[in-house]
N, C-alpha and C positions, 0 to 999 in steps of 0.2 A: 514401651514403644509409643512413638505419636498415634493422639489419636484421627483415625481416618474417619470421617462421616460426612452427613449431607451437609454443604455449605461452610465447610472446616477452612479455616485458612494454612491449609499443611504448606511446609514448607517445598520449595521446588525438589523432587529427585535425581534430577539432569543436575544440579549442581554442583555435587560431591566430585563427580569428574571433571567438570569446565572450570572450576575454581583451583584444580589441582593439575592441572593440565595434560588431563588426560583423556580430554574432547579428540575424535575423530576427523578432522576438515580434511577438504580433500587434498589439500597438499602433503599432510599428515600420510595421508594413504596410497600414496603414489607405488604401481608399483616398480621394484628394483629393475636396475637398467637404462629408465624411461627416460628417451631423450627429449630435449627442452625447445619449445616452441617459443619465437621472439618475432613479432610482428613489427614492420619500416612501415612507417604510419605518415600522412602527409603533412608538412609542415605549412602548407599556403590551406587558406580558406576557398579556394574556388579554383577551378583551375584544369586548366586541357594537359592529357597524360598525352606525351609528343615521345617518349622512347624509357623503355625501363627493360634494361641489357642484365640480364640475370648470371652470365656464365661467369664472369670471375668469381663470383659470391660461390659458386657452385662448385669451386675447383679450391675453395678455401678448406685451411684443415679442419678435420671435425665435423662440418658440414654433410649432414647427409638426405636434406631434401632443400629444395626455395621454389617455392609457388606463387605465383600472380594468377589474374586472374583468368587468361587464357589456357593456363595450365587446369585449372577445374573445368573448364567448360571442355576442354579437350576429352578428360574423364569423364563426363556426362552429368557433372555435377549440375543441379539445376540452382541458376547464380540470386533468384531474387527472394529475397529475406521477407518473412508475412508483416502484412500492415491491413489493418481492419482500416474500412472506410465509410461515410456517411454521406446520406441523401442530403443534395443541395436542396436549396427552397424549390428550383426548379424542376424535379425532381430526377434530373440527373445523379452521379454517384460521384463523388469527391475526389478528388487527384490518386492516379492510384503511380505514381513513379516506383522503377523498379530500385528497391534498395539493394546493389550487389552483394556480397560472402567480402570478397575482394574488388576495386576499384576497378571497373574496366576502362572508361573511357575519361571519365572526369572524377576529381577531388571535390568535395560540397565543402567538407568543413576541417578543421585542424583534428589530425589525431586518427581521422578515417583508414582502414588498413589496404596497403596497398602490397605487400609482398610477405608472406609468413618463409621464415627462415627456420630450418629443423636442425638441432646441433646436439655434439653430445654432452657441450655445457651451456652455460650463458654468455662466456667470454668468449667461445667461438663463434656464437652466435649473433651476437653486437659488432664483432671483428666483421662478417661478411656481411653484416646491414652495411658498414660504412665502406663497399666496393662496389654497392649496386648503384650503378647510371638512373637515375630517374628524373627523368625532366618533366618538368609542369610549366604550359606556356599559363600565366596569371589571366585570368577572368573577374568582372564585376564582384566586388565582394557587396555583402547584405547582413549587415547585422541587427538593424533596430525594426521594431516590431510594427512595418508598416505594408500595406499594399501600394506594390509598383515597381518599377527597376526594371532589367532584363529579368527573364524567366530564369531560374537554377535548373529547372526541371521544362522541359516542351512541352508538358502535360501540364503545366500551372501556369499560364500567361499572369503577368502582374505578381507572380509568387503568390497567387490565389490559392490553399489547399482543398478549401469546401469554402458554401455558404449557406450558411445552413440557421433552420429556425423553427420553434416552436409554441403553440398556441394563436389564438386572434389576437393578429397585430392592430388590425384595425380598431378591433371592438376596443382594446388597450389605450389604442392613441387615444379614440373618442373619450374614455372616461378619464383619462388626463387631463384632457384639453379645457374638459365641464368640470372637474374637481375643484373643490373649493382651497385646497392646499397641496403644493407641489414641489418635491425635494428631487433636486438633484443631484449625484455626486459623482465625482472620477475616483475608481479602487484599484490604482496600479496592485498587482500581485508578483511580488520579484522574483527569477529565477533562483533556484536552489540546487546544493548538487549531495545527492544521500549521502554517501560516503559510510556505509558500511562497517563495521570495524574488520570482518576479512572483505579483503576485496573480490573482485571475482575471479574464477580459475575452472580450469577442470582438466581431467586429464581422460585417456581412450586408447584402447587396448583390443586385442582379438584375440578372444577367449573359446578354444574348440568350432573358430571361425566364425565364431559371430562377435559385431562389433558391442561392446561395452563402453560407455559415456559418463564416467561420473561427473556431476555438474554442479557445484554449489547456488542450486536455484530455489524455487517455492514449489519443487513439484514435478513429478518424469513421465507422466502422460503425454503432456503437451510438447516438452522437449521429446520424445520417443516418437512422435506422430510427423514432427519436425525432421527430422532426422529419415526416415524411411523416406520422406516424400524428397528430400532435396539427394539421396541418391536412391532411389529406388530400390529401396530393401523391404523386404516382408516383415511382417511385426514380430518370426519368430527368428529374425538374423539380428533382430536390436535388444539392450537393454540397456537400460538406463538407470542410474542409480544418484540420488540426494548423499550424504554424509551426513552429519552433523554443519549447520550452518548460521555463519554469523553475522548476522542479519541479513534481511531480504526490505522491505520495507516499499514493497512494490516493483524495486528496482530490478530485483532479480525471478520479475516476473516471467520474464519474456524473453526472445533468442537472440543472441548476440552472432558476427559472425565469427568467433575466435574457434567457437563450440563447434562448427563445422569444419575449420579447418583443420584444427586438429586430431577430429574424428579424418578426414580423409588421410592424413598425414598419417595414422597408425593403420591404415587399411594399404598403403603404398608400401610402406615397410615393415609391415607385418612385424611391428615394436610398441612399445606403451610410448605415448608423448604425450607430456605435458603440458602445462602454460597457467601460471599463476601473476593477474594484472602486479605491478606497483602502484602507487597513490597518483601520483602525477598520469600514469597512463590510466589510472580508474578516472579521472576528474574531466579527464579527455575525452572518455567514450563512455563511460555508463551515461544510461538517458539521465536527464536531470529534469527536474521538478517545477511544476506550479510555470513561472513566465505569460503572465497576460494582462489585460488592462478591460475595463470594465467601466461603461457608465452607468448608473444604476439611476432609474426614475420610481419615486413612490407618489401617490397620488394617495389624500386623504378626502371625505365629508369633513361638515362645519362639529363633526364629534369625534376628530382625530381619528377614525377609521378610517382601516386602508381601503380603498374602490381600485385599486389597480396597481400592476407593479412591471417595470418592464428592465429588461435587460440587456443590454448591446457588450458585446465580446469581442474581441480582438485578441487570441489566443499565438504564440510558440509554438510551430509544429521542428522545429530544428531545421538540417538539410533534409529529413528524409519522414514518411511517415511508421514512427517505430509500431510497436506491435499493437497496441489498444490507444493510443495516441486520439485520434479524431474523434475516438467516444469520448476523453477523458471531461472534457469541457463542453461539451456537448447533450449527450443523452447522459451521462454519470451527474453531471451537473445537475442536470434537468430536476432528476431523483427527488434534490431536495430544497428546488427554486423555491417555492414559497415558506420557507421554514417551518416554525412552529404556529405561523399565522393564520386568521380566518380570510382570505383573501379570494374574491368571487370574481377575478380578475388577473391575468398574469399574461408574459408572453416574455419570449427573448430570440436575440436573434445573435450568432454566434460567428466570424468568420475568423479560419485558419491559416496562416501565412509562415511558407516558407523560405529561412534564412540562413546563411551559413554558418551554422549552430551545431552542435551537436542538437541529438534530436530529443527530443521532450515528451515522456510518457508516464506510467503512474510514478506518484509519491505518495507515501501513507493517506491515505484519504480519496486520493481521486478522483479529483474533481470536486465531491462535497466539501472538504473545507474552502475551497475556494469559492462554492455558492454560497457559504456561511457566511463567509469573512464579506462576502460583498453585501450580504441582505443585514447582515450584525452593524456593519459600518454603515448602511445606507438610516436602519434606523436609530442607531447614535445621530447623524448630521438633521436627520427629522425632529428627533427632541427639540435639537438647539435651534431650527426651524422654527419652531411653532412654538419654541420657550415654556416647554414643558417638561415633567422630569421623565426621565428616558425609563425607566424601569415600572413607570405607570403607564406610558404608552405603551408598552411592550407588552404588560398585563390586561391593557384595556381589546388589545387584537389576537390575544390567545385563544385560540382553537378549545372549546370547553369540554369538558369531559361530558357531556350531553349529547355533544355531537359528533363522539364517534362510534361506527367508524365511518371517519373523515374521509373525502376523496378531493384532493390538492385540484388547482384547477389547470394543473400538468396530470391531471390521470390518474398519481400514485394514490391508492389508499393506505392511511395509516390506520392499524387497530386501538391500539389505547395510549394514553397520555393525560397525565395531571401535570399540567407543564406550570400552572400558579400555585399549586401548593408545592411543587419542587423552589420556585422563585423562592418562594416565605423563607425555608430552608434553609438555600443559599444568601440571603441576605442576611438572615441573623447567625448563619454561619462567619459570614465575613465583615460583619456589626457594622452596615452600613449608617444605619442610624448615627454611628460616629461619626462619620465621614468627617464631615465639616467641621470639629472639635477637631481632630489630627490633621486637618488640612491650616487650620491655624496656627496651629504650633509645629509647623515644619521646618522654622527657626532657617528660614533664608529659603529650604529648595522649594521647588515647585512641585506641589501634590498632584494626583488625580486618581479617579475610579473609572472603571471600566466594565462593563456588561458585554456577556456573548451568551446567548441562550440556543443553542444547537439543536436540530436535529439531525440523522444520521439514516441512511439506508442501507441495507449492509446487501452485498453484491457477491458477484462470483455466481460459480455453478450451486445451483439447487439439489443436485443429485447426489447424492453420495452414498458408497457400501462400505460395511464393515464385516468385517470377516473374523468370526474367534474361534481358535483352534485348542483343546484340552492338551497337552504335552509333559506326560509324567506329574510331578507335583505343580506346576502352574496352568496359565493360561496363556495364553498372544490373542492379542488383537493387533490385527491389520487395518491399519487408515489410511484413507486417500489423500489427505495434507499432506504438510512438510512444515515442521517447528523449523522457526531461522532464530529462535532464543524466545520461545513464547509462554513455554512451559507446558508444550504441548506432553510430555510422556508423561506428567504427572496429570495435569486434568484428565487424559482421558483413562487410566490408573484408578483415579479418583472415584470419577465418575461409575467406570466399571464396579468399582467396589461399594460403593452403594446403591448398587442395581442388587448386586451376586451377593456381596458376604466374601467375597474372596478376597482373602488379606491382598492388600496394595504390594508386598512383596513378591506376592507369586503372580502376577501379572507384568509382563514383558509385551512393550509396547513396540511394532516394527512398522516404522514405513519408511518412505524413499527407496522402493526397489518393484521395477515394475514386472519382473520376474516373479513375486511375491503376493503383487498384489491387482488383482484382474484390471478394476478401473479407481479411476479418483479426480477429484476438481482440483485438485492442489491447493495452495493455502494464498488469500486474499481477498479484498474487500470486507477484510474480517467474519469469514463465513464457518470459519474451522468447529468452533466450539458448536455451533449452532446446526450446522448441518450435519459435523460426523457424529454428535453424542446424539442425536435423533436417529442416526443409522443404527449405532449402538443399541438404545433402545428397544428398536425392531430386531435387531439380532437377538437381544437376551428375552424378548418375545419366543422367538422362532424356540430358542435352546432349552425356554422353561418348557415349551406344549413338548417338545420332543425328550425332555429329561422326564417328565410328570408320564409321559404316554410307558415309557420305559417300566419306569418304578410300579407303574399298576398291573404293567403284564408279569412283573418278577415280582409282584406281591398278590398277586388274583386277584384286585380293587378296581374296582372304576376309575378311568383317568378322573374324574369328579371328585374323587376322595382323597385326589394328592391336591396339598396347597404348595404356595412358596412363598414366603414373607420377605422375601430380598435378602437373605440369608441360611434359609435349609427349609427345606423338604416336609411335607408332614404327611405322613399316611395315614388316612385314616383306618380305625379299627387296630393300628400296630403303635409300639413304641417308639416306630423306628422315625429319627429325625435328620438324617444325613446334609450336611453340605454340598455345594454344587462340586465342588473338589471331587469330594465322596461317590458322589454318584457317577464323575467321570471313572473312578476308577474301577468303578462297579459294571462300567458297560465297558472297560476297559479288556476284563476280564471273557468277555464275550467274544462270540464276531461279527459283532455289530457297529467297530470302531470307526466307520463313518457316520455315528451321531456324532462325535468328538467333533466336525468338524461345521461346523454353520457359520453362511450369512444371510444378510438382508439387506437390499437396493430401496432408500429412500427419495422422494423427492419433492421439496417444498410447496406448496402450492402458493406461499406469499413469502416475502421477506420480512423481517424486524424492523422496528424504528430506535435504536435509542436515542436518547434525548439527555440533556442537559445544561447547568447552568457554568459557564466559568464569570466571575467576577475580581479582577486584578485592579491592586491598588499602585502606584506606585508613587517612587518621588526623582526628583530630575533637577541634578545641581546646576544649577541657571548660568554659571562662570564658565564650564567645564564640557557640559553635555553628558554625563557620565548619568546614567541610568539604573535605580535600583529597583526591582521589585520588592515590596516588602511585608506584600501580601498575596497569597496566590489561595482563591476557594474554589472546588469543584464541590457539585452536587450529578451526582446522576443517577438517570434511570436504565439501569440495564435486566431489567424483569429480574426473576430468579437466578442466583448466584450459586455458580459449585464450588469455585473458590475464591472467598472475597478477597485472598492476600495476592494472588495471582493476577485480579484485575485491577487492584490499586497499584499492583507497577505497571501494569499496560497503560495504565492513564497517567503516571507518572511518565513515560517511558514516551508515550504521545504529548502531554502537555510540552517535556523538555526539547522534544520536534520543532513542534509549531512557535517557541521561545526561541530556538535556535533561529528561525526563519525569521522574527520579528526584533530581532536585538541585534544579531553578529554577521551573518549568513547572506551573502551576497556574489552572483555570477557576475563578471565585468570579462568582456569583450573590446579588445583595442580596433579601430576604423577596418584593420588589415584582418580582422576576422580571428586576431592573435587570443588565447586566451589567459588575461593578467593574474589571477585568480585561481595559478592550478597546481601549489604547495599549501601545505597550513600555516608557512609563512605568509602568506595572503588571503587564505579563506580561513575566515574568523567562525573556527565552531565552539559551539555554546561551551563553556568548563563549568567547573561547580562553584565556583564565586558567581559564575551570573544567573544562577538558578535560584532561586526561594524553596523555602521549604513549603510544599502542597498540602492543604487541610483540603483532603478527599470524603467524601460518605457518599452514600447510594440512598433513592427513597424510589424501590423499582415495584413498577405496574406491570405484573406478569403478561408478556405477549401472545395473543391469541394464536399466532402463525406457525406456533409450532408448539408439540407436548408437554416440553419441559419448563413454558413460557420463558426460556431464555432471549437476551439481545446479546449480540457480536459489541467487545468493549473493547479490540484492539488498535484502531484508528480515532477514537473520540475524543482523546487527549488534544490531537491535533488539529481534530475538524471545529473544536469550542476556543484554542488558542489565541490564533491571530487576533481574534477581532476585538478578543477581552484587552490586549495589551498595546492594540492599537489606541479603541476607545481610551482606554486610561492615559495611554500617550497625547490621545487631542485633548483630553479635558484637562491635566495637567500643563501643557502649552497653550489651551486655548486662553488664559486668561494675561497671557504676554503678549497675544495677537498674531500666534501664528494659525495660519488657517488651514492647511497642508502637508498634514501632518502624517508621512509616509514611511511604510517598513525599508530597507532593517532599520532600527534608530541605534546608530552606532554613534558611540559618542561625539565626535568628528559631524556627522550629517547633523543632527540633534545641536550642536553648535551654530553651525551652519541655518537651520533654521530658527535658530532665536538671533542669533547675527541680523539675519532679510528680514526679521520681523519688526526686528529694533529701526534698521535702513526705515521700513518702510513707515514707519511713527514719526 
C-alpha cells in the first residue's frame, strides 16, 4: 500500500474515478424524467424590450412552461440578482443597478436571458424559442473601457460604477513630485473568459416538498442563502447540493440567473428540470476575467529606493455589477498593492465603468494577480529607467526578514517572508548567470528573461467547521468547501490521517450537501486547505480529550494517564494501546454513541501570505511572431506542505492560467456589442505545444497565522505568471525597439509590433 504520512506526495484518490469516467457531474445525475430548460437570450447589446408575445411558444408540442420576466414577479419571485458594492471617495456607495433573474425592461449585453423555455426535450425546446415575438428597439451600445456616453444604467451617469480610492493621495503626489526618480507606465490587462472544462449547469427537483438545487458551483451555503431570499423559503424547505465539479476557478463562485429559474420552473411543475450551458452560450454569460488598464507611478531616492507608489485604475465592471465584482479591483487588489516591497508610501485610486459587456467578476486570483502584474511590470520598466539590473533592484527594496511583521502602507500585515533568499533559489534555479551566453547564441531569434516576484493574500471566509463522524469501520469528515478538481478528498484524507493514524482508506470524505453539513465558506481565494485543515485540527482536538476522557473512565486512570501519539492511545499503568478506530468501537458498544460524533468551529484571526519568484525565459522568431517559452522556473514559499505533489499541480495548473492569459487568450467585442470571440474557433486557449515544462520547488517559511504554518497555493501559479512572460517579452523585443510590449502576444500581434517597430526606425 502507498505510503501515507506527513508531507508525502501521495497520489490523488478522486482519480481513479475521473480518469475512468466514473465522476459524478451534475448532468450525470439528473434525475429520470427531468424536463429540459433552454433560455432565448438577447442577440443586441443594449436595447428597449417593446413586446415579447409568449403564447405560440406556449402552445408548441412538448412545451410545458415559458417564462419571462413578469411571469416571476407575478410569482413573487424577487427579480434582482446580488452585487456587492464599494464606498466612493466621497463616501457615498457605488452603483448599485438592479441585475434582473430575467430581462425586464432593457437588454445590457449579448447573450443576457430574456425567456426560459421548459420542454420535454431540447428539440422542442429550440423549436418554440424560434416562435417567440421579441422585439428590442436598439440603444447606444458601449463597449470600450471608458467613462462617458449615455447612461446603461440611471443609477451610473457617465457609465460611472464607483470611484473609489485608497491611502494619501496627497502625501503620494507630494513624494513624487520631490523624488529624485520617476517611472511611469500603462498595464492594459486584457479581458479573459474561464472556460471551464464542464460548463455550467444544474438541475432542481421537489423532494417530499421541499426544493433541491443541485448546482455545479464552489459551494451551497451561499447558493442556499440565495435561493430562500429570492423566493421566500425557510432554510428547512431548501437544499442544495455540489456533485463532483469541473472546475470552478472563481467563475462558479457566484449566482447566475439560470440557477433560479430553473429552481422556479421545478416548483411550477412539480418535475425535476434541467439546464446544462453549451460553450458558445458559457462564453456569453459566465462572468469573464481580469479587463482593465492601469497607470502605474513609482517614485525612487538618488539609492534607487522606492519613496512612493501610486495607482490609477480604470476597471470592467460589464453591463451589470456581478456578485464580488466592485471588490475585485478594488479592496482585493488593495491586499497586495505594495508587493513584496519596503515602501513607506502608496495610494490608488480605482474607477469602475459600465459597458455593454458581459459582466466581469473573480478569475483565479482576484484581483492579486492583477496588482502583481502591474507593480511586477511597473518594476521591470524602472530597471530600464534608471539602467540598472532589474533583479538587483528588486533585491535592494525587499522587505527583510528583520522587519517582520511587516504592516504594508495599505494596512495589511504580513507575518514572515525570506523573499532574497527565495530570489538566490530561483535564479540559479533558472541559471540566470547564463543569460547572456544563450542569448547569444539564439542563432537569429530574439531572447529575453523575465522576473515576477509575487506576493499573494489568500481570501475568503475565515470561519470554517468540520465535522467527524465514527461509522462502523471508518470515519467522515464533513467540510465546508467544494473541490472543482483540487484534490480536495485526498488532502483532507491526508491530513486526517496524520492527525489520527487512521488509514487514508477508512476515511470518506463528504461535502457539497447542505443537508449534511451545518455551515461552510465554500471554496476560493484559495482558503480551503488552510482554513478547513485548521478546523480539522480543532475537531481531532475536541475527539482526542473526549476519546482519552472515555478510556480513563473504562479503565479507572486519570484522563492524565491516557496519551495519544497521532496514532493510538496509551494508557497508562495497562498494556492496552488501541487506535482511534478501536476505541470508536469500544464506545460503540456502549450508550454513549454520541461521542462518535464531534466538531469544531474555527476562525482565523489573520490570513497567509504566499510568496514567490517566477522567472521565464523566452525566445521570439523575429520573421514570424511565433513565441516559445523555453524556460519556465517557479520557487515558492507556501510554509508547510501536506502534499507536495498536490501543490506542484496547483501551480502548474495556475502558471498554465496566467500563460494562457499572456500568449493566446483574448475577449474581442465588435462596435455593435457583437461578441467575435465566442467558439474555440476564435478564442485561442493555451494547448500543450504552448506550455513549457515547469522547474517548480518550494523554500517555505512556516506562517504564523495559523497552526499548521500552512499558505493557500491554489491561485499563485497565476498571480506570479503574467508579469514573468510579459517582462521576458519586453526584454526580448526591447532590443528591436519595441517599447509596448502587451498581452496576449499572439503571434499575429508580436508581428505586428516588430513590424511599427521596424516603421518607426
Amino acid at each position: 500500500m502507498e505510503k501515507f504520512g506527513k508531507s508525502q506526495p501521495v497520489k490523488r484518490l478522486e482519480d481513479q474515478r475521473f480518469l475512468t469516467g466514473a465522476g459524478q457531474y451534475v448532468d450525470d445525475i439528473v434525475p429520470d424524467g427531468a424536463s429540459v430548460a433552454f433560455f432565448l437570450r438577447s442577440n443586441v447589446a443594449h436595447g428597449r424590450i417593446t413586446a415579447v408575445d409568449l403564447d405560440d411558444a406556449r402552445a408548441m408540442p412538448g412545451v410545458a412552461l415559458v417564462v419571462a420576466a413578469a411571469d416571476l414577479e407575478r410569482a413573487g419571485v424577487k427579480m434582482g440578482l446580488a452585487g456587492s458594492t464599494v464606498k466612493n471617495r466621497d463616501g457615498t456607495q457605488g452603483a448599485a443597478p438592479v441585475r434582473p433573474i430575467l430581462a425586464q425592461t432593457h437588454v445590457r449585453h449579448v447573450g443576457e436571458s430574456v425567456v426560459m423555455i421548459v420542454a420535454d426535450t431540447m428539440d422542442h425546446a429550440r423549436d418554440a424559442a424560434e416562435v417567440i415575438d421579441l422585439d428590442i428597439d436598439d440603444l447606444p451600445v458601449y463597449v470600450d473601457l471608458a467613462i462617458g456616453g449615455d447612461a446603461i444604467h440611471p443609477e451610473a451617469p457617465m457609465n460611472l460604477a464607483f470611484d473609489w480610492a485608497l491611502g494619501d493621495l496627497d502625501a503620494v503626489q507630494t513624494a513624487i513630485e520631490t523624488a529624485a526618480h520617476v517611472v511611469r507606465v500603462d498595464v492594459p490587462d486584457n479581458r479573459i473568459i474561464c472556460n471551464a472544462m464542464e460548463p455550467r449547469g444544474c438541475f432542481a427537483e421537489l423532494t417530499d416538498g421541499r426544493l433541491h438545487v443541485a448546482v455545479n458551483g464552489q459551494g451551497v451555503w451561499a447558493p442556499k442563502e440565495d435561493i430562500m431570499h429570492h423566493f421566500g423559503l425557510a432554510s428547512d424547505e431548501v437544499r442544495v447540493t455540489n456533485p463532483d465539479v469541473g472546475g470552478g476557478f472563481g467563475m462558479k463562485a457566484m449566482r447566475y440567473p439560470e440557477t433560479f429559474c430553473v429552481a422556479h420552473a421545478a416548483r411550477v411543475l412539480n418535475r425535476p428540470v434541467r439546464w446544462m450551458s453549451d460553450r458558445t452560450e458559457a462564453m456569453l454569460t459566465d462572468n469573464a476575467g481580469r479587463d482593465l488598464v492601469t497607470t502605474a507611478t513609482l517614485a525612487f531616492d538618488e539609492d534607487h529606493r522606492i519613496v512612493a507608489y501610486h495607482v490609477d485604475t480604470l476597471a470592467n465592471m460589464g453591463a451589470y455589477n456581478s456578485q464580488f465584482a466592485q471588490g475585485i479591483q478594488t479592496e482585493l487588489f488593495s491586499k497586495v498593492l505594495t508587493g513584496v516591497y519596503d515602501m513607506p508610501a502608496a495610494a490608488m485610486q480605482v474607477q469602475g465603468v459600465y459597458t455593454n459587456t458581459t459582466p466581469v467578476d473573480a478569475y483565479r486570483g482576484a484581483g492579486r494577480p492583477e496588482a502583481m502584474f502591474v507593480l511586477e511590470r511597473a518594476m521591470d520598466q524602472a530597471a530600464r529607467d534608471l539602467g540598472v539590473d532589474g533583479f538587483a533592484l528588486r533585491r535592494k527594496n525587499f522587505i527583510t526578514p528583520s522587519q517582520f511583521p511587516y504592516t504594508t502602507a495599505t494596512g495589511v500585515t504580513y507575518d514572515v517572508g525570506e523573499f532574497s533568499a527565495l530570489l538566490d533559489v530561483a535564479m540559479e534555479g533558472a541559471d540566470v548567470a547564463g543569460f547572456d551566453v544563450r542569448r547569444m547564441q539564439s542563432d537569429g531569434k530574439l531572447r529575453g528573461i523575465g522576473l515576477s516576484f509575487y506576493i499573494e493574500s489568500i481570501l475568503g471566509d475565515p470561519k470554517e467547521t468540520t465535522r467527524i463522524v465514527f461509522e462502523n469501520d471508518h470515519a467522515s469528515i464533513y467540510v465546508g468547501t467544494q473541490s472543482n478538481g483540487q484534490g480536495h478528498e485526498t488532502v483532507y484524507a491526508q491530513f486526517l490521517s496524520d492527525q489520527t493514524g487512521i488509514p487514508v482508506g477508512h476515511i470518506r470524505v463528504v461535502q457539497g450537501d447542505s443537508d449534511l453539513i451545518p455551515t461552510g465558506g465554500g471554496t476560493g481565494g484559495s482558503r480551503s486547505v488552510t482554513v478547513q485543515n485548521t478546523a480539522t485540527l480543532s475537531t481531532v482536538d475536541v475527539i482526542v480529550k473526549t476519546f482519552s476522557a472515555f478510556l480513563a473512565k473504562a479503565e479507572g486512570v486519570l484522563v492524565e494517564d491516557v496519551q495519544f501519539d497521532h496514532e493510538r492511545f496509551r494508557v497508562g499503568g495497562s498494556n492496552l494501546t488501541p487506535t482511534m478506530l478501536e476505541v470508536a468501537d469500544m464506545i460503540r458498544l456502549t450508550e454513549q454513541v454520541d461521542l462518535l460524533d464531534q466538531s469544531a468551529t474555527i476562525t482565523l484571526d489573520s490570513r497567509s501570505f504566499p510568496n514567490g519568484a517566477h522567472i521565464a525565459e523566452v525566445e521570439v522568431d523575429p520573421e514570424t511572431g511565433v513565441v516559445e517559452i523555453v524556460k519556465y522556473t517557479v520557487v515558492d514559499d507556501f510554509g508547510n506542505l501536506i502534499n507536495p505533489m498536490l501543490v506542484e499541480g496547483q501551480v502548474h495548473g495556475g502558471v498554465v492560467q496566467g500563460l494562457g492569459q499572456a500568449l493566446t487568450e483574448l475577449v474581442v467585442y465588435d462596435e455593435d456589442g457583437q461578441l467575435l470571440t465566442a467558439t474555440f474557433m476564435d478564442y485561442a486557449m493555451p494547448r500543450a505545444d504552448d506550455m513549457p515544462m515547469i522547474d517548480f520547488s518550494t523554500r517555505g517559511t512556516p506562517s504564523l497565522y495559523n497552526p499548521m504554518g500552512m499558505k493557500g497555493c491554489g491561485e499563485a501559479g497565476t498571480v506570479g505568471a503574467l508579469a514573468a512572460i510579459t517582462n521576458a517579452m519586453t526584454d526580448a523585443l526591447w532590443e528591436v525597439g519595441v517599447r509596448d510590449a502587451h498581452m496576449p502576444f499572439t503571434p499575429h500581434r508580436v508581428w505586428q509590433m516588430l513590424r511599427d517597430a521596424r516603421a518607426a526606425a
